[in-house]
N, C-alpha and C positions, 0 to 999 in steps of 0.2 A: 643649889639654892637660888640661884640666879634665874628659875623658871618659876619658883614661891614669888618673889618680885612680880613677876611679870603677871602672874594670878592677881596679883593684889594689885596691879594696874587695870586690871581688865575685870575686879571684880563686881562693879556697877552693871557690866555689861549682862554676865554672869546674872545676878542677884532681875534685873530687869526681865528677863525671860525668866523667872522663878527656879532658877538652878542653883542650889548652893553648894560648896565647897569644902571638904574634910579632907587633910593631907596625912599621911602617913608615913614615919619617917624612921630611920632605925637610929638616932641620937636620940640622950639624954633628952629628960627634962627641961634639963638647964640649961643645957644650948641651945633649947627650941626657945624657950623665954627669951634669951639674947637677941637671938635672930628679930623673932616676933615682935620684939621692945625695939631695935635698931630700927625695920622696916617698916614697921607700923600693920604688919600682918592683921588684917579682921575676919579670919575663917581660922576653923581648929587645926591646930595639929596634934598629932595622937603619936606618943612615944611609941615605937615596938623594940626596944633593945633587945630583947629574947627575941625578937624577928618571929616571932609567933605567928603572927596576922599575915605578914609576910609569905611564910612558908605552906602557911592552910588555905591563903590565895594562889597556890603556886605559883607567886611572882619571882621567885628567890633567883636571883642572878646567877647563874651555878657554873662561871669563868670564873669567878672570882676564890681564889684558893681561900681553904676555911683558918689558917695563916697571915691571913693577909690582914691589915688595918681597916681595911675597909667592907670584910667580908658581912656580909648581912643585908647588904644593898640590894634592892628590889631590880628589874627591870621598870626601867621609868615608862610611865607610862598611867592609863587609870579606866575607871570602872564607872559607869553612868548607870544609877538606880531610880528606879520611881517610887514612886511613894511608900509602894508596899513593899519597897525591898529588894525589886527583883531587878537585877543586872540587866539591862536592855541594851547595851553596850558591853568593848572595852574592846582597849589599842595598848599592849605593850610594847617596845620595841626592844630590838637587841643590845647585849648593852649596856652601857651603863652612863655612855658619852653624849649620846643624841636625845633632841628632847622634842615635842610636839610644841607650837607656840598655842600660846593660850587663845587667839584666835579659831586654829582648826580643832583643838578641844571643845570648844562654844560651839561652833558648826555641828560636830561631829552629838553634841548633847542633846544639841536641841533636834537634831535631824532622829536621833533614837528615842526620845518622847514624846514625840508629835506623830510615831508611827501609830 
């Protein structure tokens, strides 16, 4: 969660080059409002607890035993769309530990809609 922060610091930056921001996460509702209420999060975030969106993205972290607490967890990482839709990007990494800072995300967004 500690990379949702760092979006919502850097999301002026973001929003000024015309990029906006939709997070997907595989917690509840409920804990995404917490969060979102604590941090003052201003971009969506979209429940997938059936890891649905997840799995039909083939982001699905698939270290992660389907046992485990934590199974459902995407590789972190994300997808840069243009208007119509179409994926002009994406960086996931391995993992589930490492994260891109919201900086080389902006780069890497703005470098795949200005082609």
């Amino acid at each position: 969660m500690k990379q949702l922060v760092e979006l919502q610091a850097h999301r002026d930056k973001f929003e000024t080059e015309g990029i906006g921001l939709v997070v997907v996460t595989y917690d509840a509702e409920k804990h995404q409002r917490r969060f979102v209420d604590k941090y003052d999060i201003g971009f969506p975030l979209v429940s997938d607890i059936e890891i649905t969106t997840v799995r039909n993205m083939g982001i699905l972290n698939e270290q992660i035993e389907s046992d485990s607490e934590v199974y459902g967890i995407p590789y972190p990482g994300f997808f840069v769309l243009d208007t119509s839709g179409t994926i002009r990007a994406r960086s996931f990494l391995e993992g589930y530990q490492k994260r891109l800072d919201a900086s080389t995300v902006l780069r890497i967004a703005k470098a795949a809609l200005t082609d």
